[in-house]
Backbone as JSON, one array per atom type, in Angstrom:
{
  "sequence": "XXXXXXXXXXXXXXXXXXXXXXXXXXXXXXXXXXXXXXXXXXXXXXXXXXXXXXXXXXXXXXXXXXXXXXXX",
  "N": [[-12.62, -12.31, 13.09], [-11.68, -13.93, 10.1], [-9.37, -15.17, 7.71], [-9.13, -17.11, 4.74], [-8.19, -19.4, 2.38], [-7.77, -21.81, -1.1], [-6.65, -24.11, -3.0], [-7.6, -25.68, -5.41], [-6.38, -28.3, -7.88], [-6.33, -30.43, -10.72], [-5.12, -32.71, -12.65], [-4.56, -33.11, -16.4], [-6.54, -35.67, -18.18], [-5.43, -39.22, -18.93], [-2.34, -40.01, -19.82], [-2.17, -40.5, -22.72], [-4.12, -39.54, -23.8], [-6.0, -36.58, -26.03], [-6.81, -34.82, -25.89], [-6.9, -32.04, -23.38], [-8.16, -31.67, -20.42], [-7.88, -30.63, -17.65], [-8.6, -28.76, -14.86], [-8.02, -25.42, -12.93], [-8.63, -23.97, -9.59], [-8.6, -21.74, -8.15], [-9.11, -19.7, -4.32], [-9.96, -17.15, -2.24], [-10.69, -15.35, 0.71], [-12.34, -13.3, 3.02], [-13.85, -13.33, 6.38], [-15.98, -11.95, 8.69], [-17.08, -11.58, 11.78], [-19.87, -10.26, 14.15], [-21.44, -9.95, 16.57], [-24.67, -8.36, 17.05], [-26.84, -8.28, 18.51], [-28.91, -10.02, 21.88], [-29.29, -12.58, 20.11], [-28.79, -12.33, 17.29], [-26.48, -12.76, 14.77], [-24.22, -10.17, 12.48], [-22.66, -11.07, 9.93], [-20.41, -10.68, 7.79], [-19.1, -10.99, 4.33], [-16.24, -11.7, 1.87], [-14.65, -12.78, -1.07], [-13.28, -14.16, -3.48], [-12.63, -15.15, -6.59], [-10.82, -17.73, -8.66], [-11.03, -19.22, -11.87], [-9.77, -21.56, -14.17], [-9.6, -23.46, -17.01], [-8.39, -26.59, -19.11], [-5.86, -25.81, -19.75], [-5.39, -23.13, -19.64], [-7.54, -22.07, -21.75], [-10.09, -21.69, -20.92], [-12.55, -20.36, -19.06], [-12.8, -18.46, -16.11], [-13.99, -15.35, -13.51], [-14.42, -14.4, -10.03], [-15.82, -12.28, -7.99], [-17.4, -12.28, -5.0], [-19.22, -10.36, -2.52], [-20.71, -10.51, 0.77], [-23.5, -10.44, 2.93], [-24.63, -11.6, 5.74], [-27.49, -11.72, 8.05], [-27.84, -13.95, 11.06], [-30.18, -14.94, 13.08], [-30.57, -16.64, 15.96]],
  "CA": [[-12.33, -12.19, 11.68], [-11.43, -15.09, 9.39], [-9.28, -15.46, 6.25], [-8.94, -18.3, 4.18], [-7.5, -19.55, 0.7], [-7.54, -22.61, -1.3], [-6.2, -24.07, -4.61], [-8.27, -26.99, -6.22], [-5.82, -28.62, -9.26], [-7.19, -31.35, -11.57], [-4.54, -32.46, -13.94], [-5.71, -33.76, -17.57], [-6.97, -36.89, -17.68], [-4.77, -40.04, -19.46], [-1.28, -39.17, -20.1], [-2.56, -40.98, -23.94], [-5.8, -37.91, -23.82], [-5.5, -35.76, -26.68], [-7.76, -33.41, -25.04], [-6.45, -31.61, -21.98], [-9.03, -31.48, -19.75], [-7.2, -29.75, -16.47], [-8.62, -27.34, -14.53], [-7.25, -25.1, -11.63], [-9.56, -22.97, -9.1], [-8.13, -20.67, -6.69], [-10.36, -18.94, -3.84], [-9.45, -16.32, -1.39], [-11.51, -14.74, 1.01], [-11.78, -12.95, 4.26], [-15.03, -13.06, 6.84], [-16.12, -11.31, 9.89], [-18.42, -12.14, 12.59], [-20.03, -9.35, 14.59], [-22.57, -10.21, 17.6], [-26.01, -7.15, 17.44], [-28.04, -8.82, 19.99], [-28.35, -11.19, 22.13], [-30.09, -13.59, 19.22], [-28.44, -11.84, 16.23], [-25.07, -11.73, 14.98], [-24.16, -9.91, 11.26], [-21.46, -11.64, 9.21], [-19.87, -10.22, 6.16], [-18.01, -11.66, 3.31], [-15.48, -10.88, 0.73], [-14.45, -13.63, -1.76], [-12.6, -14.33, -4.73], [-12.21, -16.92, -7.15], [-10.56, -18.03, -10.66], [-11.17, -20.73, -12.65], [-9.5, -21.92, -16.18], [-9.65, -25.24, -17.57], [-7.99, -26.7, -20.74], [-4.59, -25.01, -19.97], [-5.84, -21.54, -19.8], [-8.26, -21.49, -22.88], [-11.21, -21.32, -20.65], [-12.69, -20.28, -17.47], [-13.11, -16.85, -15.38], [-13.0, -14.73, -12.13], [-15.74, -14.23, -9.35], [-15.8, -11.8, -6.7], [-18.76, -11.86, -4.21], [-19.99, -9.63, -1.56], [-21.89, -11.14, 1.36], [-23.39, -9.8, 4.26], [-25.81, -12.37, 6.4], [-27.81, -12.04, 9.58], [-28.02, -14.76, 11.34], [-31.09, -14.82, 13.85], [-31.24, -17.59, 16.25]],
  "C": [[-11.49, -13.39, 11.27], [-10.9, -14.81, 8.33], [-8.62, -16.82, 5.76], [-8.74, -18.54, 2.67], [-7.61, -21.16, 0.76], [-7.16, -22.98, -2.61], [-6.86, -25.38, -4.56], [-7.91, -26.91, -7.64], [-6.23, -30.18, -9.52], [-6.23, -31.82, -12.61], [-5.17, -33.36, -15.2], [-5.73, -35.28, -17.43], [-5.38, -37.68, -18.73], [-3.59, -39.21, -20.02], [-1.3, -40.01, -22.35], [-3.65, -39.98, -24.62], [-5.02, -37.19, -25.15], [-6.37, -34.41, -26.35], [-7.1, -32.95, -23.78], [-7.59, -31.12, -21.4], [-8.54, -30.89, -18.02], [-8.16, -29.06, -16.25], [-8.17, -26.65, -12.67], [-8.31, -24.05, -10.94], [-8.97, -22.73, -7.73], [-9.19, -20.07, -5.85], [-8.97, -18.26, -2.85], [-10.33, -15.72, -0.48], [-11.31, -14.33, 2.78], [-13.52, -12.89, 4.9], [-15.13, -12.79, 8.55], [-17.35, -11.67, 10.79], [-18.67, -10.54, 13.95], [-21.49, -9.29, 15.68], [-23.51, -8.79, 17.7], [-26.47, -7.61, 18.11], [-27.64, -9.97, 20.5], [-28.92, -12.75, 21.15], [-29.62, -13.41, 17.69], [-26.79, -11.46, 15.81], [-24.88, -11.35, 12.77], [-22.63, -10.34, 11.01], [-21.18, -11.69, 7.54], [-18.63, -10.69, 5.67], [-17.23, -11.4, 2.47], [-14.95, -12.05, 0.15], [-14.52, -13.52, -3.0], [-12.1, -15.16, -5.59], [-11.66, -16.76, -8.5], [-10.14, -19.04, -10.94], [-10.39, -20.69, -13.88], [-9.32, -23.34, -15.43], [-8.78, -24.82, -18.69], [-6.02, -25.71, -21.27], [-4.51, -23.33, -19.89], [-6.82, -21.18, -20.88], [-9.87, -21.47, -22.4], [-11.08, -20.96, -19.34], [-12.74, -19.07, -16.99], [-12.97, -16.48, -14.41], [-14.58, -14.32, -11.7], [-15.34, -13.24, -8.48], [-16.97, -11.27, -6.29], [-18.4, -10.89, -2.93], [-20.58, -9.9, -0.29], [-22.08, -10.61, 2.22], [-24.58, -10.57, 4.84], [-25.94, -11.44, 7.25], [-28.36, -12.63, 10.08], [-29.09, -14.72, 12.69], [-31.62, -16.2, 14.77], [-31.49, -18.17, 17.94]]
}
């Protein structure tokens, strides 16, 4: 089992900009690895993200699901 985080920040462009163009994206997530055969292992995901740009006046929130199986 695996967990992992990261922050990706962007600050606005030209300190002359009258636009603020920033944006900040957080992740979080945790993943598991789980050997079924000898050729097969199932690996499930959990992950979480949030985005804004523009100082906070845009942007949103993800949370996936995943569950592979890897066959090889």
């Amino acid at each position: 089992m695996s967990a992992y985080a990261w922050n990706y920040h962007r600050g606005s462009g030209a300190p002359t900009a009258h636009v603020s163009n920033g944006e900040n994206i957080l992740t979080a997530g945790v993943q598991a690895r789980r050997p079924m055969g000898p050729n097969t292992t199932f690996e499930p995901a959990l992950e979480g993200r949030s985005w804004s740009y523009n100082k906070g006046d845009g942007g949103g929130n993800v949370v996936a699901l995943v569950a592979v199986s890897v066959t090889g």
